[in-house]
C-alpha positions as a Markdown table, in Angstrom:
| # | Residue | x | y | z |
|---|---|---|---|---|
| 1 | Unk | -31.7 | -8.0 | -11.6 |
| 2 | Unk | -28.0 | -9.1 | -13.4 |
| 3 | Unk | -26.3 | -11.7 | -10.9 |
| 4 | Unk | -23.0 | -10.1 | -9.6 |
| 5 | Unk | -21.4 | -13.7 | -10.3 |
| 6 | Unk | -22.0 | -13.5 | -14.1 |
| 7 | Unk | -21.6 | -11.2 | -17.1 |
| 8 | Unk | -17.7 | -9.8 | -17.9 |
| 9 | Unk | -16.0 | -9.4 | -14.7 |
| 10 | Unk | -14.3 | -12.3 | -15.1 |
| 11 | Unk | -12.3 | -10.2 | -18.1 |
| 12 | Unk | -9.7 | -8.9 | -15.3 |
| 13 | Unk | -9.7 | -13.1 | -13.9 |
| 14 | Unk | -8.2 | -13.4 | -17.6 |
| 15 | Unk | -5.1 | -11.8 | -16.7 |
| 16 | Unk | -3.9 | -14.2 | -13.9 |
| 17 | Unk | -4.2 | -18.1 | -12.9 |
| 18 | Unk | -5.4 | -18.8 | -9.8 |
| 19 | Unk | -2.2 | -19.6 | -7.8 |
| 20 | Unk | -0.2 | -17.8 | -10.0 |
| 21 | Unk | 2.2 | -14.7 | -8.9 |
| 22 | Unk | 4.3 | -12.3 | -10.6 |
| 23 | Unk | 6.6 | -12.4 | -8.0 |
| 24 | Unk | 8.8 | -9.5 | -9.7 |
| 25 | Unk | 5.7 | -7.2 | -9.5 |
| 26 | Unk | 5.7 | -8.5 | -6.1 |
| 27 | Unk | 8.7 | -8.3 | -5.0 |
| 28 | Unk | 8.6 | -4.1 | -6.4 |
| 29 | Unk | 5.2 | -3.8 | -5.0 |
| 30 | Unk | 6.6 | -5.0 | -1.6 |
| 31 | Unk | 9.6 | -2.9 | -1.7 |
| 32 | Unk | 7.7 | 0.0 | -2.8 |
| 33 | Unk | 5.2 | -0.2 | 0.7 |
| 34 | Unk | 8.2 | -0.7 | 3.2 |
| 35 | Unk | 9.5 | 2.6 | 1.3 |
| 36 | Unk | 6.9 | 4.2 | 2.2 |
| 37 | Unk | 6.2 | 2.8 | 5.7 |
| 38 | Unk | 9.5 | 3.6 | 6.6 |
| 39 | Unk | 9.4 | 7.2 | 5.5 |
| 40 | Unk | 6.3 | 7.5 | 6.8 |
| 41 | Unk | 7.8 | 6.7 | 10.4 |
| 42 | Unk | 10.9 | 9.0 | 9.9 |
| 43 | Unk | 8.5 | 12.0 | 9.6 |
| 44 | Unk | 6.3 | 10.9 | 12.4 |
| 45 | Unk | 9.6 | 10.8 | 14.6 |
| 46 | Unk | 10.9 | 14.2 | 13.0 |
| 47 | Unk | 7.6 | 15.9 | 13.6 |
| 48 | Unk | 7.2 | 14.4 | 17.3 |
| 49 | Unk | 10.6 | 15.5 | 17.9 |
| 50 | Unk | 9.9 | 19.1 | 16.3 |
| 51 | Unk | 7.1 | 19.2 | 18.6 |
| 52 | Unk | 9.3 | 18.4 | 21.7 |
| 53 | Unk | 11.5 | 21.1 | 20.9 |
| 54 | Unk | 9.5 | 23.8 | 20.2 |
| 55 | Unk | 6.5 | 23.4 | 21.7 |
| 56 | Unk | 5.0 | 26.3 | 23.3 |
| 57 | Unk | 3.6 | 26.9 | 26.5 |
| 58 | Unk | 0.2 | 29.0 | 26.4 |
């Protein structure tokens, strides 16, 4: 049985110190998600509303 602490995972570890950020890859990663969030919320609004409208009554 291979221990899950050894072997190459630590390959990916390479790429990045520990307490390091790329706060530029940040910084788009975070702008990205509140993109998304936000148009996620518009089309929850637009669909509730849509359902207000013309919602139909058996």
């Amino acid at each position: 049985m291979t221990d899950v602490h050894s072997g190459s995972h630590h390959s990916a570890q390479a790429l990045s110190e520990h307490g390091h950020m790329d706060m530029a890859e940040h910084m788009k990663t975070w702008k990205s998600f509140t993109r998304l969030v936000r148009w996620g919320i518009i089309a929850n609004v637009v669909l509730l509303v849509f359902l207000a409208i013309f919602r139909t009554h058996g």
